[in-house]
C-alpha positions as CSV (number, residue, x, y, z in Angstrom):
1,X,14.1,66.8,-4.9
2,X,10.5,68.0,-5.5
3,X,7.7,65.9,-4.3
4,X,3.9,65.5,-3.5
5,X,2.6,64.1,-0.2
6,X,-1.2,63.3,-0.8
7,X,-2.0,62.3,2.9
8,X,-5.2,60.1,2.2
9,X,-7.6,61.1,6.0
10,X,-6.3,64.5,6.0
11,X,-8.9,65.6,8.5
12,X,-8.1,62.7,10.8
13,X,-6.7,62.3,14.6
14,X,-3.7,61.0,12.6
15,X,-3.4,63.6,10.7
16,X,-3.3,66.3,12.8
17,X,-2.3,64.6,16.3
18,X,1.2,62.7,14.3
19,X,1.9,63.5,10.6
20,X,1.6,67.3,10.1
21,X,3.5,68.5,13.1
22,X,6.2,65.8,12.1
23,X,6.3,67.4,8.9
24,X,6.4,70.8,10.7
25,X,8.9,69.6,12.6
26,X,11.0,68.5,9.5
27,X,10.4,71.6,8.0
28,X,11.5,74.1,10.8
29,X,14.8,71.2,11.0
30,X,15.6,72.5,6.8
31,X,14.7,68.3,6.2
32,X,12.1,69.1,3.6
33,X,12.9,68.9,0.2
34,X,12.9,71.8,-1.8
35,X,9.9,72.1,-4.1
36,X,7.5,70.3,-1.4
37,X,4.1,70.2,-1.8
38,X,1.8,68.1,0.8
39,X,-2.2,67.9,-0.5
40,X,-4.6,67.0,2.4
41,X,-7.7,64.5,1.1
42,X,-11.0,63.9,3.0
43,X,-14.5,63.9,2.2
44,X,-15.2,67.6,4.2
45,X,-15.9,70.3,1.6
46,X,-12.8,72.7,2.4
47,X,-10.6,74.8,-0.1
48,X,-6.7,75.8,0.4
49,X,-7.4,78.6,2.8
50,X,-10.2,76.9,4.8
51,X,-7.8,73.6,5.8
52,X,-4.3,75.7,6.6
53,X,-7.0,77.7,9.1
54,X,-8.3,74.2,10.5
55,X,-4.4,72.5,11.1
56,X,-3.3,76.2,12.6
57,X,-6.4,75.6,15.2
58,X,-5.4,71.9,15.4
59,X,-1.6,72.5,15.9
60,X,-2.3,74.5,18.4
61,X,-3.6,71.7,20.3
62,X,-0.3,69.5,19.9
63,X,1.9,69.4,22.9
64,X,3.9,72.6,23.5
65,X,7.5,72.4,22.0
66,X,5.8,71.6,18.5
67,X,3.4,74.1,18.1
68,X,4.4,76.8,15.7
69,X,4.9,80.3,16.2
70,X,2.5,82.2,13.7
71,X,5.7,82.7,11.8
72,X,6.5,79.1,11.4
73,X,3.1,78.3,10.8
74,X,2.8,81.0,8.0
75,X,5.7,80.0,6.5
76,X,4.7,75.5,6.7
77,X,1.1,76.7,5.8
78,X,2.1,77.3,2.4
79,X,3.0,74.1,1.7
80,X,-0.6,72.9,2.7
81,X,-3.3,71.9,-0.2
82,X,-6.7,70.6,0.4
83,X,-8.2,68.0,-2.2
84,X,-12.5,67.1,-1.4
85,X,-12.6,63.3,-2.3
86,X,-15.0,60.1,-2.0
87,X,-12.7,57.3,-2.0
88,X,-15.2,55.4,-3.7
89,X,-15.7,57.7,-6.6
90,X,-13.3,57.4,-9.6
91,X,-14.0,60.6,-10.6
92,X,-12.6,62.2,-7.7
93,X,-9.1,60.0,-8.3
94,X,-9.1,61.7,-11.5
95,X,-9.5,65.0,-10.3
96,X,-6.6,64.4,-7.9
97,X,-4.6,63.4,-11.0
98,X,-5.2,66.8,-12.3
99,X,-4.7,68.3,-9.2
100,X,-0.5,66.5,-9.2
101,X,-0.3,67.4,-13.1
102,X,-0.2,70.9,-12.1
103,X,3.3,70.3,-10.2
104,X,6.3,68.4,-11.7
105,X,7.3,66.5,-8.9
106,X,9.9,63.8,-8.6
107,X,8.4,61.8,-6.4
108,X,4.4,61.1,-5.4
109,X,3.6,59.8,-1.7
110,X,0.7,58.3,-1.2
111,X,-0.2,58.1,2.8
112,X,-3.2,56.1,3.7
113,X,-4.0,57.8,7.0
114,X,-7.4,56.1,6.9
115,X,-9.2,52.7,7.8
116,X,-7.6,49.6,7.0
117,X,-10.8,48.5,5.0
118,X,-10.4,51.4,2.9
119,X,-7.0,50.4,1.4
120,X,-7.7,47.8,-1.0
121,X,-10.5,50.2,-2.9
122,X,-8.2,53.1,-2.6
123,X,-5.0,51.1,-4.3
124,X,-7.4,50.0,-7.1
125,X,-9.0,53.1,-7.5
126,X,-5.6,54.3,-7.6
127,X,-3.7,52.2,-10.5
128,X,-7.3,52.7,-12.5
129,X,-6.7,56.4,-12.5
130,X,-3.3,56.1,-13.9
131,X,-2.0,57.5,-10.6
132,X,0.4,54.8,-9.9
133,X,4.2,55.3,-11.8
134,X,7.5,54.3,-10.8
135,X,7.9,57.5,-9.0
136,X,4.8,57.0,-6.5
137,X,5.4,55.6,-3.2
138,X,2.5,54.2,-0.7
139,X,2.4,54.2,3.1
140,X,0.2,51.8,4.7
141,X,-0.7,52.5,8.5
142,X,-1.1,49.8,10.8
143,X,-3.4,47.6,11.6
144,X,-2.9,46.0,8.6
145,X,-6.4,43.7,8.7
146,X,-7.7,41.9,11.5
147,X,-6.1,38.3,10.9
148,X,-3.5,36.2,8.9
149,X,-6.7,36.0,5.8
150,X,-7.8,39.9,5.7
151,X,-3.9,40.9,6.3
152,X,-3.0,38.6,2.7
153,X,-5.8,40.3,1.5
154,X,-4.7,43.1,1.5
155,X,-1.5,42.8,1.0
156,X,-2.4,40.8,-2.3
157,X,-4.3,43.5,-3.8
158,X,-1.8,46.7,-3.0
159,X,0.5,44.3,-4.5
160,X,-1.6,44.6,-7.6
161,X,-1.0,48.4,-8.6
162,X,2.3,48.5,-6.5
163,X,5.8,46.8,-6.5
164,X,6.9,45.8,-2.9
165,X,9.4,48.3,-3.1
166,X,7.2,50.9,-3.6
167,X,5.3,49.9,-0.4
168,X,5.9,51.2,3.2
169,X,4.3,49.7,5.9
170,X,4.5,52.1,8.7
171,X,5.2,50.8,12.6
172,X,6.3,54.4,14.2
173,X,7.7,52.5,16.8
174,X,10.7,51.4,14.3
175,X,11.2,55.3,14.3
176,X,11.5,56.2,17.6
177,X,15.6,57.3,18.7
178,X,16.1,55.0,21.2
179,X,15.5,51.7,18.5
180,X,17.6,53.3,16.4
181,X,19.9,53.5,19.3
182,X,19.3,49.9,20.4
183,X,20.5,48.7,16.8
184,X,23.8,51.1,16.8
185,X,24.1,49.6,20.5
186,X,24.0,46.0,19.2
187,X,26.1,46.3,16.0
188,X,28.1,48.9,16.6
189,X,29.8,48.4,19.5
190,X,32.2,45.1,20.2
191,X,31.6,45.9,23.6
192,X,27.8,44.1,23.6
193,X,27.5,41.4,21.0
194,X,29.9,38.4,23.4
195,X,27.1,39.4,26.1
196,X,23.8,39.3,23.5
197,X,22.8,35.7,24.3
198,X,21.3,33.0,26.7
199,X,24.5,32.9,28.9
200,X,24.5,36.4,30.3
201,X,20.8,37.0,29.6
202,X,18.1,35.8,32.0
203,X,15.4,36.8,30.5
204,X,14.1,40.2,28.5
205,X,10.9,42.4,29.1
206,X,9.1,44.4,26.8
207,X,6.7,47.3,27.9
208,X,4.2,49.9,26.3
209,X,1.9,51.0,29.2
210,X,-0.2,54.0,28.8
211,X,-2.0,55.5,31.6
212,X,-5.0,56.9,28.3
213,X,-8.5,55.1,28.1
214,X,-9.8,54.6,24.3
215,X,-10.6,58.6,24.3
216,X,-12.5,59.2,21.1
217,X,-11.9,55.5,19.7
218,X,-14.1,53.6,21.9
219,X,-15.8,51.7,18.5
220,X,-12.7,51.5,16.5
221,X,-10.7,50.0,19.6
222,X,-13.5,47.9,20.7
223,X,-13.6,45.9,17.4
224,X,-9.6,46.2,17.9
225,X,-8.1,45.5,21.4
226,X,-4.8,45.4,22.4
227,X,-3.4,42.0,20.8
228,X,-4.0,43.7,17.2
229,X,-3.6,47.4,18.3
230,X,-0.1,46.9,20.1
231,X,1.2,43.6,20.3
232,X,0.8,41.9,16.6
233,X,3.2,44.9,15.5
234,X,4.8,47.2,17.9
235,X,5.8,44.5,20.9
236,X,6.8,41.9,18.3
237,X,8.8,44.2,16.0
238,X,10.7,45.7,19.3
239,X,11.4,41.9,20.2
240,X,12.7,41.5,17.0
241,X,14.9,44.5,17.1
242,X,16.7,43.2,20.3
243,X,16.7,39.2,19.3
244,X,17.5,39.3,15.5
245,X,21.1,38.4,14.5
246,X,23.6,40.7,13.2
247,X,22.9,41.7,9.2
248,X,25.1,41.4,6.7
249,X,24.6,45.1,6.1
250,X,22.8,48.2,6.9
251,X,20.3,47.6,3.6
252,X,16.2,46.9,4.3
253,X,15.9,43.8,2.9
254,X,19.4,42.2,4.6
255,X,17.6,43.4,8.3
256,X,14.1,42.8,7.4
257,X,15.8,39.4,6.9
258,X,17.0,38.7,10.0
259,X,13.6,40.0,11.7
260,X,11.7,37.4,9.7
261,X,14.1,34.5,11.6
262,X,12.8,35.8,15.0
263,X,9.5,35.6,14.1
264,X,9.4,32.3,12.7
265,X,11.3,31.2,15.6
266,X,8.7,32.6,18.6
267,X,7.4,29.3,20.2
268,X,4.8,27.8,19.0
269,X,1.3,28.2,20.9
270,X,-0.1,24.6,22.8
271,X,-3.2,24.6,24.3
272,X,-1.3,24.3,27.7
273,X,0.8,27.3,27.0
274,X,-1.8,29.9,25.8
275,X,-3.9,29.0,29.2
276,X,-0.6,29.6,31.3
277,X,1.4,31.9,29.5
278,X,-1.0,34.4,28.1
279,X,-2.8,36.9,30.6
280,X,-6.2,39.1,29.0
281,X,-7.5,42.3,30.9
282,X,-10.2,44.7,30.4
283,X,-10.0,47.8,33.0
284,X,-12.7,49.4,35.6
285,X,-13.0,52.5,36.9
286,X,-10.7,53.8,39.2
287,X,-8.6,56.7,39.8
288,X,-5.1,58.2,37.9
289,X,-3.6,61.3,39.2
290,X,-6.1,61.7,41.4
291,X,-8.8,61.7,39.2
292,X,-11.9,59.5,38.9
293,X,-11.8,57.8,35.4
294,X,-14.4,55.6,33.9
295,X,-14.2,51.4,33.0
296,X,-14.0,50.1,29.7
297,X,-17.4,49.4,29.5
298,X,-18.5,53.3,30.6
299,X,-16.5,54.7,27.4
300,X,-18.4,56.2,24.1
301,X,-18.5,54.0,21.3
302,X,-18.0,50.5,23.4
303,X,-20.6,47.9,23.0
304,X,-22.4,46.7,26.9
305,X,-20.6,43.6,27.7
306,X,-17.6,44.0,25.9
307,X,-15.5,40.9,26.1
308,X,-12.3,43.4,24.3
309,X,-9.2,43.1,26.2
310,X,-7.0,46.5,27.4
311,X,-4.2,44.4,28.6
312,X,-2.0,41.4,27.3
313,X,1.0,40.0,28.8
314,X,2.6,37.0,27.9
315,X,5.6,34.8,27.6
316,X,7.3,33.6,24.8
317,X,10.8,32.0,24.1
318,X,12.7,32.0,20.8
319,X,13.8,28.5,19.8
320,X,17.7,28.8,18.4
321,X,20.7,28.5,19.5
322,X,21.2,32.2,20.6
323,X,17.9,32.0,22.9
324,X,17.0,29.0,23.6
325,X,15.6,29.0,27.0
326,X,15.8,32.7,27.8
327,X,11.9,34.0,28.6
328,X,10.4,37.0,26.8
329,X,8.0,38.9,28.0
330,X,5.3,41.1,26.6
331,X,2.7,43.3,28.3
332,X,0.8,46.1,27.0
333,X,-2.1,47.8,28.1
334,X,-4.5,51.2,28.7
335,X,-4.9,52.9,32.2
336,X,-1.9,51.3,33.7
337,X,-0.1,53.6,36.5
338,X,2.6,55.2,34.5
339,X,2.9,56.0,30.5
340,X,6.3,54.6,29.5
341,X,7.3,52.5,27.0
342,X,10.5,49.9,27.7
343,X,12.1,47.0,26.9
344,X,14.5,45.7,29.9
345,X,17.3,43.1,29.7
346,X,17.6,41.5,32.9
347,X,21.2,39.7,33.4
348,X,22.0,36.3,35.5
349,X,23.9,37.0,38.6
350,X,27.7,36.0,38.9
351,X,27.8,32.0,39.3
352,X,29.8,32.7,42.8
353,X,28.3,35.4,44.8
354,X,31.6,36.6,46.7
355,X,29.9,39.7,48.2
356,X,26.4,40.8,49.1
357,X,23.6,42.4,47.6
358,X,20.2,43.4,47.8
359,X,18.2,41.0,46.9
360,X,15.3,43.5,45.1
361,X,18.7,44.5,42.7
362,X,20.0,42.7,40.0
363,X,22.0,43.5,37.1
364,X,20.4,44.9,34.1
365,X,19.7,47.1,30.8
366,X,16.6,49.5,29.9
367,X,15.9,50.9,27.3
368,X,13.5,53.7,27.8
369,X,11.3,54.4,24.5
370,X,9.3,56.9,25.7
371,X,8.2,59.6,27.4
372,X,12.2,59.9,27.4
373,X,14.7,57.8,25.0
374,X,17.9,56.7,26.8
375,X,19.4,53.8,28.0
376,X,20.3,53.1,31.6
377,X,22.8,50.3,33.0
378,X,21.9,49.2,36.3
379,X,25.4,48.1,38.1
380,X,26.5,47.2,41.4
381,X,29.2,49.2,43.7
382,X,30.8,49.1,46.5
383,X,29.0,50.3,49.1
384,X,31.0,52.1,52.1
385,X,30.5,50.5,55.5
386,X,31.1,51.5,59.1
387,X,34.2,49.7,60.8
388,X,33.7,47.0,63.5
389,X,33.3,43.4,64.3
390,X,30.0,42.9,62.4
391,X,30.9,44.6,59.5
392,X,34.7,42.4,59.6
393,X,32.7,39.2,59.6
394,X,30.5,39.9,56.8
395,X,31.2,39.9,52.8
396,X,31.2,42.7,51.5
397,X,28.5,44.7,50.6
398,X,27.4,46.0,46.9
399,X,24.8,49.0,46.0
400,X,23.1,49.2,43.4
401,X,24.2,52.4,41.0
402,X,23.0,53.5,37.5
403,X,24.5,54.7,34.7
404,X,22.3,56.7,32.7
405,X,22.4,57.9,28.9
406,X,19.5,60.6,28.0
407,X,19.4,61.5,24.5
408,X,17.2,64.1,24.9
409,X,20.4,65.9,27.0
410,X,23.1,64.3,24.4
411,X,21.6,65.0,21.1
412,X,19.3,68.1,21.7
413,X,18.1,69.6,19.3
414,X,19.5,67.4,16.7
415,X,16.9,64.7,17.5
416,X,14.6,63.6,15.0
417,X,11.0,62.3,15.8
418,X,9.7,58.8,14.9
419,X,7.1,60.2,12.4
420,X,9.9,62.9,11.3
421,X,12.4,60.3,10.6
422,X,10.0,58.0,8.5
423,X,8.2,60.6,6.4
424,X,12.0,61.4,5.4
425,X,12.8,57.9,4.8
426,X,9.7,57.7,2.7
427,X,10.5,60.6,0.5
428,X,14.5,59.3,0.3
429,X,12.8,56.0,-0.4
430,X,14.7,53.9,2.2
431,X,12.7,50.8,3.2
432,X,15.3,49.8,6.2
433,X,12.4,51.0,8.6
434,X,8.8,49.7,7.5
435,X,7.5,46.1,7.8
436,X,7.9,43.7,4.9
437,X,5.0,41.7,3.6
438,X,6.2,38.8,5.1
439,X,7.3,40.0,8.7
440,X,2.8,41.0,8.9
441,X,2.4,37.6,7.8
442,X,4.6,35.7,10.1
443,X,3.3,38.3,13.1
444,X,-0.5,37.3,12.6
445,X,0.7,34.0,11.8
446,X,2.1,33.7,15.3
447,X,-0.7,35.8,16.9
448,X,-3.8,33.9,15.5
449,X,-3.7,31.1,18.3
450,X,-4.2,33.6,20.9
451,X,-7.3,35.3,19.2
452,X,-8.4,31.5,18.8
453,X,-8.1,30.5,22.3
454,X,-10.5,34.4,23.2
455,X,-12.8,33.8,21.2
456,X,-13.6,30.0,22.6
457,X,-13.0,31.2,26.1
458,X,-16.0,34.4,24.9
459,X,-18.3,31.2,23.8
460,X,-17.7,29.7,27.7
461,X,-18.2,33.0,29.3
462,X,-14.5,33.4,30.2
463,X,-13.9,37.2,29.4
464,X,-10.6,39.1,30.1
465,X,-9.7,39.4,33.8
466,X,-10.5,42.8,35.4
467,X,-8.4,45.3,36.8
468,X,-8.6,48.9,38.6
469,X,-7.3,52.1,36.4
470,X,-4.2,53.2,37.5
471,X,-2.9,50.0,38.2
472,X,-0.2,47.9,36.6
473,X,-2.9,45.0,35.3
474,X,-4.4,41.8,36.6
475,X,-2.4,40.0,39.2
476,X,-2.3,37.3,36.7
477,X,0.3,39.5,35.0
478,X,2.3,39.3,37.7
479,X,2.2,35.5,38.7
480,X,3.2,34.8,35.2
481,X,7.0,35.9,35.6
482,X,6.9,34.5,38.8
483,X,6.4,31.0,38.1
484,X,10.1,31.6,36.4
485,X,11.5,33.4,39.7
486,X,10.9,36.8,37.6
487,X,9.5,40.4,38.4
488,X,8.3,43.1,36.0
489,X,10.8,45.9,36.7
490,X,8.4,47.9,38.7
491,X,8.6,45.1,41.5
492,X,12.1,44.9,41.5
């Protein structure tokens, strides 16, 4: 199947940093479509030959097992195009539509790498140049607006020149192995499902920590933060991935389903409950791999007296029948003291406790999303013990063990990247993996009380609470599992 990838910000961080060495990487894996062709657009005056130099210098930048050799490169660089466009000129749409008539492809992507405010003039800009047919897909990256009003927005005028099935609303998370391998772990093994639910479950923790300031994004993330940069998509579509209930079938619209129930089933915010159960942080300076970095406020392109947060946690229940009472927490934030992404599923202990164990230990299931995918079981064993009278009097005693599944080791090379496995998806046309209109909606929906409750505590002069680079966030964070006999898994 022959097809055109117009990747809208071709220049960009995104561009060159996620989306062309996951094409790459497709395209070294034989993935690619024959008859591919992907068309770069920005604004810098470049031809054909002058932006396959630029990516080659970029790609070499990329971590090391996805660089090319100069034979790979030579061979993916052909693929490369390079269209000079205003987004805001039509007659630069309709030299892009001359610039696709030259190739008879079956399918047109549209990937708007670029700034959400950009998207509704592109779209129209778009379906006025007669670039829009049933054939032409669009991919919308995240964040999708800046509340509930701008998201409809938007959504309301892409919906205008494209059908919702024609629309792909990217969350790379969705992507990544180990979700996939939390859904096949759910619903495709018996062995799980009887223990999925507030009996066995105690309560369920959601991590994306990254040890990285802003870098170069210091004004975009500023007018950001972390509640709209992380949580309004990636935590809440992870929570729905291990709360939703069991499809009727693998198709998008039957799971996108069942994630749409979670999300209109997160408790509702009270006043008393976003002043309790919701924890803001902005982070100093202080020192990660022992290296001196910089605060919040000392990073390019961040306004003096930023009142932007760098950290959330919170807590949040899910009111039916399957959850009802079991906490779920969220925490996300920059500097923290490790990059790792994770969700862990913390068990009850057995109602009779007939031997003993440590009490740091407990039963439980991680799922580790990155820097490695894999799952690991945290059991309890028999632990051998020297002979004599104190030993006879005593229960016996358990140690904790681990069993431990790395993909990385199972699958090999057979693994696909997140971006990878979308673009493909995008191409094939399968929507089981991007974000329905709806699911956005009912996200902000959820997440607008929060930003509420900020912004009157930024009228008081109640900013986000402080903490040191390099460390796991405000103590607040900490006391807020507590007060349900809790510990993030790094205190356990």
């Amino acid at each position: 199947m022959s097809f055109d990838l117009v990747l809208f910000g071709g220049t960009g961080d995104l561009a060159w940093r996620k989306l062309l060495p996951a094409l790459l990487q497709a395209h070294r894996h034989g993935s690619l479509p024959a008859g591919a062709r992907i068309i770069g657009v920005a604004r810098d005056a470049l031809d054909d030959a002058q932006y396959r130099a630029w990516i080659g210098q970029r790609l070499a930048e990329v971590e090391h097992d996805k660089r090319p050799c100069d034979a790979e490169f030579a061979s993916f660089a052909q693929l490369l195009h390079y269209q000079r466009m205003d987004l805001s000129q039509p007659q630069d749409y309709q030299a892009l539509k001359a610039r696709l008539a030259e190739h008879s492809a079956e399918v047109v992507v549209l990937y708007l790498a670029t700034a959400p405010q950009l998207f509704t003039t592109a779209c129209e800009q778009l379906g006025a140049a007669g670039l829009v047919t049933p054939q032409t897909r669009v991919v919308l990256e995240k964040p999708l607006g800046h509340d509930l009003a701008s998201n409809r927005a938007i959504n309301a005028a892409v919906r205008r020149v494209f059908s919702e099935q024609q629309i792909f609303r990217i969350d790379h998370y969705l992507g990544k192995p180990a979700v996939q391998n939390l859904l096949a772990l759910r619903f495709g093994n018996t062995l799980f499902e009887p223990l999925w639910r507030r009996e066995t479950i105690a309560s369920m923790e959601i991590t994306i920590a990254e040890q990285l300031g802003v870098q170069r994004r210091g004004e975009f993330y500023d007018s950001t933060g972390a509640l709209r940069d992380m949580v309004q998509n990636h935590a809440l579509q992870l929570l729905c991935a291990i709360a939703m209930e069991p499809p009727i079938n693998a198709h998008a619209d039957a799971i996108r389903d069942e994630k749409l129930k979670v999300l209109r089933s997160l408790t509702p915010w009270s006043a008393a409950s976003l002043a309790q159960d919701v924890v803001r942080g902005q982070y100093g300076s202080g020192t990660l791999a022992g290296e001196r970095v910089p605060g919040y406020l000392q990073e390019p392109g961040v306004s003096p007296g930023s009142q932007t947060e760098t950290f959330v946690a919170l807590r949040t229940g899910i009111s039916n029948w399957r959850w009802a009472g079991v906490p779920f927490y969220l925490r996300t934030g920059k500097r923290l003291a490790a990059h790792e992404a994770h969700i862990a599923i913390h068990l009850r202990p057995t109602p009779h406790a007939i031997y003993r164990t440590p009490l740091s230990s407990a039963n439980r299931l991680v799922i580790h999303l990155q820097p490695r995918d894999g799952l690991a079981l945290h059991l309890f064993a028999a632990a051998s013990e020297t002979s004599g009278a104190r030993a006879l009097a005593q229960a016996p005693m358990l140690a904790p063990v681990q069993l431990d599944l790395d993909f990385e080791h199972r699958f090999g090379s057979q693994r696909v990247g997140a971006y990878e496995r979308l673009l493909l998806d995008v191409i094939a046309g399968r929507l089981n993996l991007f974000v329905r209109a709806d699911e956005q909606e009912a996200a902000w929906r959820w997440v607008e009380p929060i930003m509420q409750s900020w912004e009157e505590q930024n009228a008081r002069g109640e900013g986000p609470r402080p903490y040191a680079a390099g460390t796991w966030g405000p103590g607040a964070a900490s006391a807020l599992v507590a007060r349900d006999g809790n510990t993030w898994i790094e205190e356990c």
